[in-house]
N, CA and C atoms of all chains as a GROMACS GRO file, in nm:
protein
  543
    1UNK      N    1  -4.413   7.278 -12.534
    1UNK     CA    2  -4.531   7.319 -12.610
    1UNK      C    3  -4.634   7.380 -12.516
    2UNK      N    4  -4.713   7.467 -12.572
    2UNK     CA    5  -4.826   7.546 -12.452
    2UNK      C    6  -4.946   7.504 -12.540
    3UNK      N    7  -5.012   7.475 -12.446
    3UNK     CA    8  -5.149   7.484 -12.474
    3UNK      C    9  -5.290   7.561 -12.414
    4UNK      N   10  -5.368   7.567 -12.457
    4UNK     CA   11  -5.454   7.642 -12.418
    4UNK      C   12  -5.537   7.466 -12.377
    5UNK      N   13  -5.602   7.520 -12.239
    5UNK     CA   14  -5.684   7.440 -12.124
    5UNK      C   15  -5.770   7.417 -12.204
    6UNK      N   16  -5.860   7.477 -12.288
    6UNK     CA   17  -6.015   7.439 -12.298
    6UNK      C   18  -5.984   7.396 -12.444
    7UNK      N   19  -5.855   7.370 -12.523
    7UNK     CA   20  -5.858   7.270 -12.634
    7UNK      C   21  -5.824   7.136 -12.552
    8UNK      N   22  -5.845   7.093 -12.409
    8UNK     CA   23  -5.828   6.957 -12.382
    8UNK      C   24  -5.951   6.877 -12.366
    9UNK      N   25  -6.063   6.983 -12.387
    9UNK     CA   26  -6.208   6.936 -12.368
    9UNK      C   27  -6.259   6.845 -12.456
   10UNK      N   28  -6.277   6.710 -12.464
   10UNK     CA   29  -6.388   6.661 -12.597
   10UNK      C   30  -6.274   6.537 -12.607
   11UNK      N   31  -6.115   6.547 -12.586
   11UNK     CA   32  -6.010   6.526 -12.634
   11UNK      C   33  -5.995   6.397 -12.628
   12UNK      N   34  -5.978   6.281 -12.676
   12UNK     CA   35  -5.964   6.134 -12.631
   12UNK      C   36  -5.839   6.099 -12.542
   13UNK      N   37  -5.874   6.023 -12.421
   13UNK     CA   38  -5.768   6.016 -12.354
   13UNK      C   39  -5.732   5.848 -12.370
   14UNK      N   40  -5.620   5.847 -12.434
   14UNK     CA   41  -5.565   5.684 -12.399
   14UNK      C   42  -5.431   5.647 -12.346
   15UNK      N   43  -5.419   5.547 -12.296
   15UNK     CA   44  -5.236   5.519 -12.277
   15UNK      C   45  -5.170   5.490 -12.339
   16UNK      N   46  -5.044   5.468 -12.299
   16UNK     CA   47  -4.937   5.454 -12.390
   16UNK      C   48  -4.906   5.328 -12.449
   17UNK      N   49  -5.022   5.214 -12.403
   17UNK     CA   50  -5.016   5.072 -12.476
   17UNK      C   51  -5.150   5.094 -12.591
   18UNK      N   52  -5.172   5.195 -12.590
   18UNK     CA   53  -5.315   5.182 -12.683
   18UNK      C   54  -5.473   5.184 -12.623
   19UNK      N   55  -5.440   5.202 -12.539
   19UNK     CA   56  -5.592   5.134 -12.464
   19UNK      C   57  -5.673   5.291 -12.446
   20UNK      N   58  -5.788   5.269 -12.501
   20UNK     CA   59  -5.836   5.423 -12.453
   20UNK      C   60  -5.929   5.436 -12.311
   21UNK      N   61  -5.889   5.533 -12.287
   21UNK     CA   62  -5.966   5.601 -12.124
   21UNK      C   63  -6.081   5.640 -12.076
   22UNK      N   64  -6.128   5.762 -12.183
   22UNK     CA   65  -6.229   5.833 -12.197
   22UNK      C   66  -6.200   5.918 -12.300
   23UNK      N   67  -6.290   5.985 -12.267
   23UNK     CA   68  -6.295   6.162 -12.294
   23UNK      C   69  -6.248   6.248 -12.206
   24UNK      N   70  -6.198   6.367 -12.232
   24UNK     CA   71  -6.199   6.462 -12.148
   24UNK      C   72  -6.294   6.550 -12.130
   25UNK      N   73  -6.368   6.576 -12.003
   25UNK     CA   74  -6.419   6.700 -11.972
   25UNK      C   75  -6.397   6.812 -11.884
   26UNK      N   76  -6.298   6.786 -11.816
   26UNK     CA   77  -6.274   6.899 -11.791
   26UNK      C   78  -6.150   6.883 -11.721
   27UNK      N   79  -6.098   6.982 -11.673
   27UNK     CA   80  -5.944   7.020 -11.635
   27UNK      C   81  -5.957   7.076 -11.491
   28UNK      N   82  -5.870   7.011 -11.384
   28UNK     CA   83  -5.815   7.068 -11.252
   28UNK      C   84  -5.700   7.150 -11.288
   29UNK      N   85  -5.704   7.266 -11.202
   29UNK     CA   86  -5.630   7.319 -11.179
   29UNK      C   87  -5.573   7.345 -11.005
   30UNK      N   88  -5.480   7.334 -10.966
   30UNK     CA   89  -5.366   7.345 -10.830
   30UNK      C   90  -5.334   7.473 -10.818
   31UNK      N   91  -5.427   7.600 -10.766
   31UNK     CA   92  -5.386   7.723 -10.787
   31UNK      C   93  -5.248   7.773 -10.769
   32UNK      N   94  -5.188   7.710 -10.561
   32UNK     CA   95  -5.139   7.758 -10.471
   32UNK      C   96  -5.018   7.712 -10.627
   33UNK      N   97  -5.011   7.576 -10.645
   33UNK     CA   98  -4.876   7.549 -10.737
   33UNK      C   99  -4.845   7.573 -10.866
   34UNK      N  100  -4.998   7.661 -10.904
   34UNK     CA  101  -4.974   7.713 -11.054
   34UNK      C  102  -4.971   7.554 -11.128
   35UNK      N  103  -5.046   7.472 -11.123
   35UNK     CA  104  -5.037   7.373 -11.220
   35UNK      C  105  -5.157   7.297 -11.232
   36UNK      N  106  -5.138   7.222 -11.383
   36UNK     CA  107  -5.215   7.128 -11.365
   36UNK      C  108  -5.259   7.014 -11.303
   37UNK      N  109  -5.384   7.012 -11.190
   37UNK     CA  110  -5.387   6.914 -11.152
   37UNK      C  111  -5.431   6.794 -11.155
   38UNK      N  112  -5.539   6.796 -11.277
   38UNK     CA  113  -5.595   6.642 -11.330
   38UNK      C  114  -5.687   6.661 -11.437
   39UNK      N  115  -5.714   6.568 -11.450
   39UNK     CA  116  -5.808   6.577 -11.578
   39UNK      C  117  -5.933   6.498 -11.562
   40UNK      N  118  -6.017   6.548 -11.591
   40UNK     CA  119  -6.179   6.494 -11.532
   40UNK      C  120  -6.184   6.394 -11.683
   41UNK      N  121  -6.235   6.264 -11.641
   41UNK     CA  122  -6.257   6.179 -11.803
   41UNK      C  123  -6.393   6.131 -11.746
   42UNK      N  124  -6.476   6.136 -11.860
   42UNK     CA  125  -6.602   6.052 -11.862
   42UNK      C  126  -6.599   5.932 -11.995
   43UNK      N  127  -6.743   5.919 -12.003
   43UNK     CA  128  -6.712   5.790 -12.058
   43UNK      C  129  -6.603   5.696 -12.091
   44UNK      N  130  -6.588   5.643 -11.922
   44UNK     CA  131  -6.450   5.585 -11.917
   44UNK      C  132  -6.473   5.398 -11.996
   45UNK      N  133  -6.346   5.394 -12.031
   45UNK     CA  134  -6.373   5.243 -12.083
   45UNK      C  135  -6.358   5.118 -11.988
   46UNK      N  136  -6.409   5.086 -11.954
   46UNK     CA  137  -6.488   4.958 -11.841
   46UNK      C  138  -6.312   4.893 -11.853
   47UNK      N  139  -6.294   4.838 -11.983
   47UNK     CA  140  -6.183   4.757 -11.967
   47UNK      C  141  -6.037   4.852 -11.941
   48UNK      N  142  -6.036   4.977 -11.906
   48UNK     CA  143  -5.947   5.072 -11.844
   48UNK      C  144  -5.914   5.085 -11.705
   49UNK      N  145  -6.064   5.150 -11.660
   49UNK     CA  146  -6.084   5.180 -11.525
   49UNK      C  147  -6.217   5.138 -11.501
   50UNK      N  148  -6.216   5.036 -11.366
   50UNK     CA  149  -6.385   5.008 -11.336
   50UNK      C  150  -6.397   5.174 -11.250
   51UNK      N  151  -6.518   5.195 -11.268
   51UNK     CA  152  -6.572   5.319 -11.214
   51UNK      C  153  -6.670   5.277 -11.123
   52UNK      N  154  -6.710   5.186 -11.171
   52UNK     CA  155  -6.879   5.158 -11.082
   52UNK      C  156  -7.001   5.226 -11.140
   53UNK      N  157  -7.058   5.306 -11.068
   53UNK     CA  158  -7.170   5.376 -11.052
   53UNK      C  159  -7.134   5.516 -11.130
   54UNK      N  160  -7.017   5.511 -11.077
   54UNK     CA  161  -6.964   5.701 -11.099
   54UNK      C  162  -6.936   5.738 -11.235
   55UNK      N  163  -6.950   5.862 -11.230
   55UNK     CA  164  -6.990   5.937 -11.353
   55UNK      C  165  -6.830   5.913 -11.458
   56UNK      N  166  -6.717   5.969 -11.390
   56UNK     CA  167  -6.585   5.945 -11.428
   56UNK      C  168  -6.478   5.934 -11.329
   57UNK      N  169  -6.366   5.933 -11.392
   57UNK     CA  170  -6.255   5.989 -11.334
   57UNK      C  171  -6.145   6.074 -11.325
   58UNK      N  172  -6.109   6.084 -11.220
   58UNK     CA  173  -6.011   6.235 -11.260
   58UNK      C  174  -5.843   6.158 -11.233
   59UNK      N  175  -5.758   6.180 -11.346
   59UNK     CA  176  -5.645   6.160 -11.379
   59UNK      C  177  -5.515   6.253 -11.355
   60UNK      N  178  -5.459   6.214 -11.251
   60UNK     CA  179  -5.378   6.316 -11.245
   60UNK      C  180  -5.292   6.345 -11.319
   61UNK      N  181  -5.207   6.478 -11.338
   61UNK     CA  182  -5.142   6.551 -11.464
   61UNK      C  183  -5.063   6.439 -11.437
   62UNK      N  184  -4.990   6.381 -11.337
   62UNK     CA  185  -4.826   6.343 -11.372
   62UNK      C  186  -4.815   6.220 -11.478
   63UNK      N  187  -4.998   6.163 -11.477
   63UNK     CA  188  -4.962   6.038 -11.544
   63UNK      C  189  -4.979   6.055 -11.677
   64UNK      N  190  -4.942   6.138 -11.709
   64UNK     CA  191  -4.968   6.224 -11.833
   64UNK      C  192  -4.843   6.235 -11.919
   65UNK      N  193  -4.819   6.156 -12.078
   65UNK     CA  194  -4.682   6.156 -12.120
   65UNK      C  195  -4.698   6.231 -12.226
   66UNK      N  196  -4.792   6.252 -12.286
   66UNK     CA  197  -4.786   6.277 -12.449
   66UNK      C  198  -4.915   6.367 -12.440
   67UNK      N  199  -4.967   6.497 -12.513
   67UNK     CA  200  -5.024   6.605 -12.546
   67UNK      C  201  -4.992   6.635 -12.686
   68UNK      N  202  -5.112   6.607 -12.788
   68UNK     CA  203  -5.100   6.620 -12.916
   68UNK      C  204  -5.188   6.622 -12.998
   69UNK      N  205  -5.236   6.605 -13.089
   69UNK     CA  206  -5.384   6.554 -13.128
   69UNK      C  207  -5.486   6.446 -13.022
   70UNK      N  208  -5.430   6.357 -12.957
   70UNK     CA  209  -5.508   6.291 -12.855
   70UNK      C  210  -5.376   6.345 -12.714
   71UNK      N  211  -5.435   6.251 -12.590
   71UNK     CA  212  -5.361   6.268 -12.539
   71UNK      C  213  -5.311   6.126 -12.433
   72UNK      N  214  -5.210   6.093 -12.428
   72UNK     CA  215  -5.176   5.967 -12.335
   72UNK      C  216  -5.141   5.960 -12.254
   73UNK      N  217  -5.179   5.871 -12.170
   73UNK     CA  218  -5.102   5.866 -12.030
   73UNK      C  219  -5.035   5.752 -12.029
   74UNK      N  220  -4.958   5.725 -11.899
   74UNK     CA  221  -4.904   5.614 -11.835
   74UNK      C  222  -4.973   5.485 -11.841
   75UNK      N  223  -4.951   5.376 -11.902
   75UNK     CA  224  -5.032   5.297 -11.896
   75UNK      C  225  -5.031   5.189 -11.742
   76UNK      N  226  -5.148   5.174 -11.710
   76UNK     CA  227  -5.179   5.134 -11.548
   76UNK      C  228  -5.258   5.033 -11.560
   77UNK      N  229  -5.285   4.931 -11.488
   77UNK     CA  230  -5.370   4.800 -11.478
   77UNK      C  231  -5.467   4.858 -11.430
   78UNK      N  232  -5.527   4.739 -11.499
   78UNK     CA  233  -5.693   4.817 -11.467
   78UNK      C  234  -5.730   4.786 -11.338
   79UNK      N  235  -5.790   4.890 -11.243
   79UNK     CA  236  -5.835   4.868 -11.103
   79UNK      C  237  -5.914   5.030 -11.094
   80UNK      N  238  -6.016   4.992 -10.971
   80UNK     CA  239  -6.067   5.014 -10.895
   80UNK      C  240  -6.070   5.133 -10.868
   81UNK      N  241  -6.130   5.234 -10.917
   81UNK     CA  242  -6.094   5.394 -10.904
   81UNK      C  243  -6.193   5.495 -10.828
   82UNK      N  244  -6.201   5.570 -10.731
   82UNK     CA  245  -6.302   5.585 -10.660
   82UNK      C  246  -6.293   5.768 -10.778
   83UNK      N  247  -6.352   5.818 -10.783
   83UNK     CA  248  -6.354   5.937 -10.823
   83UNK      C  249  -6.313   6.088 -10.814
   84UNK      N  250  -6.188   6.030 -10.699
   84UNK     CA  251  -6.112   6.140 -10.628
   84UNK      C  252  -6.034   6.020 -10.561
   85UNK      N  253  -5.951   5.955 -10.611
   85UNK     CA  254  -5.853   5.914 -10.562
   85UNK      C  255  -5.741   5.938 -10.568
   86UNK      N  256  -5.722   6.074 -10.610
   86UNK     CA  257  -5.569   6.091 -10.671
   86UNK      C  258  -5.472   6.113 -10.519
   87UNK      N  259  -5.506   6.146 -10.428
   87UNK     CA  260  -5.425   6.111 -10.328
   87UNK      C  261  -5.347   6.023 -10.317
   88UNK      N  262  -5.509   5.880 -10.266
   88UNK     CA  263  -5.446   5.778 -10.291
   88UNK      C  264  -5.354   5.732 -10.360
   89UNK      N  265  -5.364   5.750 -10.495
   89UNK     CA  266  -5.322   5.670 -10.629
   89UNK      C  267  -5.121   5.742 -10.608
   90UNK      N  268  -5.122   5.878 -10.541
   90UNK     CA  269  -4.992   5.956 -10.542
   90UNK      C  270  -4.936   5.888 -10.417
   91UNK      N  271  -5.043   5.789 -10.296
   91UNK     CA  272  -4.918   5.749 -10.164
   91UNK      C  273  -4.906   5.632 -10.213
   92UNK      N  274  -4.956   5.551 -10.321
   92UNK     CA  275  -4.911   5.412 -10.342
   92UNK      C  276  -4.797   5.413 -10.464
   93UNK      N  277  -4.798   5.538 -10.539
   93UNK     CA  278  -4.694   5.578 -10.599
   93UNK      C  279  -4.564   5.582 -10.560
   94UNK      N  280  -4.585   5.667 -10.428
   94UNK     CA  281  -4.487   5.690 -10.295
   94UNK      C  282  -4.417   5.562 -10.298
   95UNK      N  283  -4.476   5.465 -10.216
   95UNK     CA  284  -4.454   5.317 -10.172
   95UNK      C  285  -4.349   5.308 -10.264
   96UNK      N  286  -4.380   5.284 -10.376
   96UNK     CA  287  -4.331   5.190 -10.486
   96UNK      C  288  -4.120   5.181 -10.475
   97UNK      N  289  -5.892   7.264 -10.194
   97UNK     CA  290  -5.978   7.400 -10.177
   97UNK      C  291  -5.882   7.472 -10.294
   98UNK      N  292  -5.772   7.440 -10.238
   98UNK     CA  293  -5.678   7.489 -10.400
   98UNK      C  294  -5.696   7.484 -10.550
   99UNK      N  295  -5.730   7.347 -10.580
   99UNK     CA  296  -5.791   7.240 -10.663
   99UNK      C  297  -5.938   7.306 -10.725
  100UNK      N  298  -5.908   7.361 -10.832
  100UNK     CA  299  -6.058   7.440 -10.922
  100UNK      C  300  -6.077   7.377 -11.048
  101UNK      N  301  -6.166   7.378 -11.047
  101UNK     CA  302  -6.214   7.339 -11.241
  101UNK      C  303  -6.256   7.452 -11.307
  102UNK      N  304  -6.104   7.360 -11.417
  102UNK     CA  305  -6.105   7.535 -11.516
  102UNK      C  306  -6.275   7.551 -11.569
  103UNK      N  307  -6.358   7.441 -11.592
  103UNK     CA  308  -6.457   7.503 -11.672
  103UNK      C  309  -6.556   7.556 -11.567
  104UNK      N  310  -6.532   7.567 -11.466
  104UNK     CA  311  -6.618   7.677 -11.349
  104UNK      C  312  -6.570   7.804 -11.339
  105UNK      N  313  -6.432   7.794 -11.416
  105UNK     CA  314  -6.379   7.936 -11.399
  105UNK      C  315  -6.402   8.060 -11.534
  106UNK      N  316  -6.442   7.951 -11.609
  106UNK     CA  317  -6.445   8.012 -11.741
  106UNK      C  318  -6.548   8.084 -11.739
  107UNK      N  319  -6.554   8.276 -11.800
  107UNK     CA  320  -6.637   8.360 -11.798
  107UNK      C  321  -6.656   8.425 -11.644
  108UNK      N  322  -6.511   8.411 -11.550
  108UNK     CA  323  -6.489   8.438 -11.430
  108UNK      C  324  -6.431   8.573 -11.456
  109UNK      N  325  -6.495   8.657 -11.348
  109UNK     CA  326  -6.440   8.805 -11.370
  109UNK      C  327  -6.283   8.834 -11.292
  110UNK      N  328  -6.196   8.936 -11.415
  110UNK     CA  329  -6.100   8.918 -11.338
  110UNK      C  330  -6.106   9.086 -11.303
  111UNK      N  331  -6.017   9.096 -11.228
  111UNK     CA  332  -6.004   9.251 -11.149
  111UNK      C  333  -5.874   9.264 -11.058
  112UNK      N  334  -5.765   9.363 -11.082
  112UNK     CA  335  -5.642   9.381 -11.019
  112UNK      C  336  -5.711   9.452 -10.917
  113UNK      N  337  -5.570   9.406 -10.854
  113UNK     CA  338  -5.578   9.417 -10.692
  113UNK      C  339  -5.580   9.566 -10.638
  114UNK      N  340  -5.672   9.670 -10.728
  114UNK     CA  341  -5.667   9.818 -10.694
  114UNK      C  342  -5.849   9.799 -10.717
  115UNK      N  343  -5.891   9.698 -10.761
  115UNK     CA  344  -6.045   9.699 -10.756
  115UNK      C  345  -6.099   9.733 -10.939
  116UNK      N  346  -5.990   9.745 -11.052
  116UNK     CA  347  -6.015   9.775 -11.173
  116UNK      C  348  -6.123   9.640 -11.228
  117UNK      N  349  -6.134   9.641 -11.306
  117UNK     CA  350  -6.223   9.513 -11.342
  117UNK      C  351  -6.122   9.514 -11.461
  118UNK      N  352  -6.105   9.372 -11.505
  118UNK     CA  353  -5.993   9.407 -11.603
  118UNK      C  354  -6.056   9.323 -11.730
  119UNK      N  355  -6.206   9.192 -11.709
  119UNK     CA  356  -6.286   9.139 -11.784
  119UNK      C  357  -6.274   9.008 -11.737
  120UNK      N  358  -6.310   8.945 -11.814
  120UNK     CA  359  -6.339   8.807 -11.820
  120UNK      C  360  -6.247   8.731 -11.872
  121UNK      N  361  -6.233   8.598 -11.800
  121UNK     CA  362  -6.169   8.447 -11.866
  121UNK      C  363  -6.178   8.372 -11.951
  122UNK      N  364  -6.111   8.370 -12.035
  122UNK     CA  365  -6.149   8.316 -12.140
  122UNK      C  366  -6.148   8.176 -12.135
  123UNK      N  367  -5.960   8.158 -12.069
  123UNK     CA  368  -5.856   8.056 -12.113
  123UNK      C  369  -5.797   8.049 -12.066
  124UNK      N  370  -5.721   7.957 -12.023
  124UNK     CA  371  -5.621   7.940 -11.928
  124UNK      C  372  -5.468   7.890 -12.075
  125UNK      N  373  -5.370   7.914 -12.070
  125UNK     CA  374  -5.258   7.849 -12.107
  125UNK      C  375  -5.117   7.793 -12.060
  126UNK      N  376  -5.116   7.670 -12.046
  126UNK     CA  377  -5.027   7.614 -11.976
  126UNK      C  378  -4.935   7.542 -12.050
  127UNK      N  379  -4.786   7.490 -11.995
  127UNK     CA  380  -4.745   7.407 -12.049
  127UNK      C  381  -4.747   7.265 -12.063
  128UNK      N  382  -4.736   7.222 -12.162
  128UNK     CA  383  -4.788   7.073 -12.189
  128UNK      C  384  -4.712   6.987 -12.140
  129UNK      N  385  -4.580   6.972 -12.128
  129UNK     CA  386  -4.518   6.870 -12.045
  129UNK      C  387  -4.453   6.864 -11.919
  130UNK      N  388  -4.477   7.042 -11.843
  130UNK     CA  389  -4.477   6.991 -11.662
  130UNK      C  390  -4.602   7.050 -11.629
  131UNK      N  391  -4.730   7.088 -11.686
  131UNK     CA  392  -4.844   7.122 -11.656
  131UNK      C  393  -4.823   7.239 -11.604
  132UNK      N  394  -4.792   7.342 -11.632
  132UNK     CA  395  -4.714   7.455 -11.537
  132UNK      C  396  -4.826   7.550 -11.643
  133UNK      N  397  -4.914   7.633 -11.538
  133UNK     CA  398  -4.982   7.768 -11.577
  133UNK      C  399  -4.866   7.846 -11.619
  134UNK      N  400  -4.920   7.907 -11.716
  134UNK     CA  401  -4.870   8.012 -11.792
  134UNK      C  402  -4.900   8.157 -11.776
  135UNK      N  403  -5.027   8.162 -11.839
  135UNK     CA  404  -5.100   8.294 -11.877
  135UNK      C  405  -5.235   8.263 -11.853
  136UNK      N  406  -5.288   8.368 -11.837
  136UNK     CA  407  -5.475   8.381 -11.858
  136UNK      C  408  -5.522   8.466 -11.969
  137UNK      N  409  -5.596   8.418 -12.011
  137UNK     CA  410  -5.643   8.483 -12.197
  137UNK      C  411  -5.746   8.559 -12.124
  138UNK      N  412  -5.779   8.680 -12.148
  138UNK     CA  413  -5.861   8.738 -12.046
  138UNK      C  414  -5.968   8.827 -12.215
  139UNK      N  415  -6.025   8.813 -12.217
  139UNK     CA  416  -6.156   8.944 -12.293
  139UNK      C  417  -6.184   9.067 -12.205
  140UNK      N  418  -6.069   9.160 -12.240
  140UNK     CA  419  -6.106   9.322 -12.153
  140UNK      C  420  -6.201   9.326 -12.193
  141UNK      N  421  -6.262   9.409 -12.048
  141UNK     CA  422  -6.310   9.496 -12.032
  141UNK      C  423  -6.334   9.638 -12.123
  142UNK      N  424  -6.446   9.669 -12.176
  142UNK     CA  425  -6.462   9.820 -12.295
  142UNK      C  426  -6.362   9.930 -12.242
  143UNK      N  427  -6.351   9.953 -12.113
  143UNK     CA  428  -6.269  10.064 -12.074
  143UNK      C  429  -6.107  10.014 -12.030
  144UNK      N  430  -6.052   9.916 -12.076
  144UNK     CA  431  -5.988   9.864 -12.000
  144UNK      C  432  -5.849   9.890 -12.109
  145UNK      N  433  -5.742   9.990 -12.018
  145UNK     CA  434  -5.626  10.028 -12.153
  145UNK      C  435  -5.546   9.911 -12.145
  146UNK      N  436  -5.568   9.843 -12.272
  146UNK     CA  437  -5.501   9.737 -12.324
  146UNK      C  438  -5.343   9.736 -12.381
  147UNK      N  439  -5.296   9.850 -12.351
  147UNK     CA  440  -5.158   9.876 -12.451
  147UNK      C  441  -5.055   9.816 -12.370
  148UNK      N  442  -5.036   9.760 -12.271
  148UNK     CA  443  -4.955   9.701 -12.169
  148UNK      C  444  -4.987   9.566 -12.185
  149UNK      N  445  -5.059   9.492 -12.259
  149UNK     CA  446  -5.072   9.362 -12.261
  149UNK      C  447  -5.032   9.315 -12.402
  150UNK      N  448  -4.985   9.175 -12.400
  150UNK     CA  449  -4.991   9.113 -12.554
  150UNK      C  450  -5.189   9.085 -12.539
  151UNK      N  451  -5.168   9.089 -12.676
  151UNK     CA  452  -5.256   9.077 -12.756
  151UNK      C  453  -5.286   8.958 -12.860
  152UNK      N  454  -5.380   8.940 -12.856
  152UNK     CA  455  -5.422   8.832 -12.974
  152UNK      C  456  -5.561   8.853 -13.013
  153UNK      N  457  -5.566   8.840 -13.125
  153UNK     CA  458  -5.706   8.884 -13.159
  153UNK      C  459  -5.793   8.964 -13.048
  154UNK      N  460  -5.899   8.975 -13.009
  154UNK     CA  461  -5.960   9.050 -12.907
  154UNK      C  462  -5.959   9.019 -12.774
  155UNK      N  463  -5.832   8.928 -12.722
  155UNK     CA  464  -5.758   8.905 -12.620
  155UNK      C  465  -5.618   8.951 -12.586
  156UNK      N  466  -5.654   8.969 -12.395
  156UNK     CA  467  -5.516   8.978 -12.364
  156UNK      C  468  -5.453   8.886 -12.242
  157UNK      N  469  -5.328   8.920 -12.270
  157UNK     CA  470  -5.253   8.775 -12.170
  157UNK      C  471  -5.213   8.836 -12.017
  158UNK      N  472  -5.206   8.774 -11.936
  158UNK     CA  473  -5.174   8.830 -11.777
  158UNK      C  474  -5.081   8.655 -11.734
  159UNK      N  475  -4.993   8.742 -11.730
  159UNK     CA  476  -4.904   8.612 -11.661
  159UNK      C  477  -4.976   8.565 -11.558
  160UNK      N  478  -4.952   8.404 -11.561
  160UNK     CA  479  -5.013   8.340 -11.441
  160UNK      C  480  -4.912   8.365 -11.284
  161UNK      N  481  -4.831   8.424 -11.287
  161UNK     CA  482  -4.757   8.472 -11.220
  161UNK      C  483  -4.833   8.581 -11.129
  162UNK      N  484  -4.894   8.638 -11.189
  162UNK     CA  485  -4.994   8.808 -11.124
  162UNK      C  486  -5.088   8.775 -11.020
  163UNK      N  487  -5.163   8.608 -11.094
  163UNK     CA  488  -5.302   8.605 -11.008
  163UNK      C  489  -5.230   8.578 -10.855
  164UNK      N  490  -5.362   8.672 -10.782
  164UNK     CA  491  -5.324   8.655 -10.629
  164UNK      C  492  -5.438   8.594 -10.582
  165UNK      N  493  -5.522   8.537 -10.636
  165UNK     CA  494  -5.656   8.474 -10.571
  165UNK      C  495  -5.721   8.434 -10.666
  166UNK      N  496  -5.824   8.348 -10.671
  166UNK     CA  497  -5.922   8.247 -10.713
  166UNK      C  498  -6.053   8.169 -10.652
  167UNK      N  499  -6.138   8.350 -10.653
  167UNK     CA  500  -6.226   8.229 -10.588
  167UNK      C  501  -6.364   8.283 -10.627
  168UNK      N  502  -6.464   8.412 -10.580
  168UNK     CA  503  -6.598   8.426 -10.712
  168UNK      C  504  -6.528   8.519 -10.802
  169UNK      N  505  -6.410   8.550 -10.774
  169UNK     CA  506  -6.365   8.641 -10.861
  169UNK      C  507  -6.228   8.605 -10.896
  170UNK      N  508  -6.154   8.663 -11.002
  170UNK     CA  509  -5.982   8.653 -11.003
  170UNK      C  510  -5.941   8.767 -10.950
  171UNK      N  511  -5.841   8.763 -10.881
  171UNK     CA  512  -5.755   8.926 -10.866
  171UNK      C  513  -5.622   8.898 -10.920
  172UNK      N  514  -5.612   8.989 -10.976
  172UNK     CA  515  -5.426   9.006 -11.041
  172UNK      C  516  -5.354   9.113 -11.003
  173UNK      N  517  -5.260   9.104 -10.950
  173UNK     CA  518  -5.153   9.171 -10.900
  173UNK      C  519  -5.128   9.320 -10.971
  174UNK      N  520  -5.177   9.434 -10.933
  174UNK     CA  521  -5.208   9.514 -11.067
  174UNK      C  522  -5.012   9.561 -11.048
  175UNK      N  523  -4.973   9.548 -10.952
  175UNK     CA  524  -4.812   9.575 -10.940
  175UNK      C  525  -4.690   9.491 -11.064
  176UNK      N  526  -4.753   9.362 -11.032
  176UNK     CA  527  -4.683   9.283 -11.134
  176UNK      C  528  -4.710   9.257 -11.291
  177UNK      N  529  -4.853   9.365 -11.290
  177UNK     CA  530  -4.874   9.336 -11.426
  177UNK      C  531  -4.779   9.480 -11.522
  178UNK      N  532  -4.807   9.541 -11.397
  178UNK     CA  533  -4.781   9.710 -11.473
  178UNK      C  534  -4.613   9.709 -11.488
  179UNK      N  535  -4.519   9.643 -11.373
  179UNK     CA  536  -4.389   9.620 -11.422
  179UNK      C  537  -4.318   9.531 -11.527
  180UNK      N  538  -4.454   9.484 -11.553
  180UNK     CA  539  -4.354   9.391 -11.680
  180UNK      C  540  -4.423   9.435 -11.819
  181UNK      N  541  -4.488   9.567 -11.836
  181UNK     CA  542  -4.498   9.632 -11.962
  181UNK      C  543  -4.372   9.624 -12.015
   0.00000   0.00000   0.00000
């Protein structure tokens, strides 16, 4: 299915156990790889992701299963998300 | 540095790589289940001969394949756009 980027704006983001995320506001893009690279969420839900202070978080595409009327991701225990951790979050992936 | 946000890009001028201005960004379209760019929905330019592009309403498409850069401006490959009329 294709979509157009700027219908992911506004979009509710939850996982795949039900639990919702945020919102979406806005979209990374990975030029050099031609892809999507995350998804900016605000008003994140406390019992999702602690944020702290910070405004949101950005979700990377891979944890991403479902694109449809809402959209879902991977569902993940709730922890500790700095606001650009997707590095991180991809070498503990690694590990696993 | 790779890593852009589409909504900074949106209303970003695009222009092939001969210096044409070819208009503005509309949209990006990608695929939904490996996140893979597609196309760019672009709003030509008034002078800009549109007959080499699909079309959609008062848009046209440029494979995401063309763009050669991203950064105050887009450039698109005016080579790769013109061979795949």
């Amino acid at each position: 299915m294709e979509i157009e980027l700027s219908s992911l704006y506004g979009q509710d983001l939850y996982t795949d156990r039900g639990i919702r995320v945020g919102k979406i506001e806005d979209v990374t893009v990975d030029i050099k790889e031609k892809r999507i690279s995350g998804l900016a969420v605000k008003n994140v839900n406390p019992n999702a992701f602690s944020v702290g202070k910070r405004k949101g978080v950005i979700i990377p595409y891979r944890w991403v299963t479902a694109i449809g009327d809402i959209v879902l991701i991977k569902h993940v225990k709730r922890r500790v998300m700095e606001s650009e951790t997707e590095e991180e979050t991809e070498r503990t992936k690694e590990s696993k | 540095m790779e890593k852009v946000s589409v909504l900074k890009l949106s209303e970003k001028r695009v222009m092939d790589s001969e210096g044409v201005e070819m208009g503005v960004l509309h949209n990006i379209i990608a695929e939904a289940g490996t996140g893979a760019l597609k196309e760019l929905v672009v709003k030509p330019a008034e002078d800009l001969d549109t007959s080499k592009f699909r079309k959609e309403d008062e848009y046209i498409f440029i494979p995401f394949d063309a763009v050669k850069a991203i950064k105050d401006v887009i450039i698109v490959d005016s080579e790769k756009i013109r061979t795949r009329a």
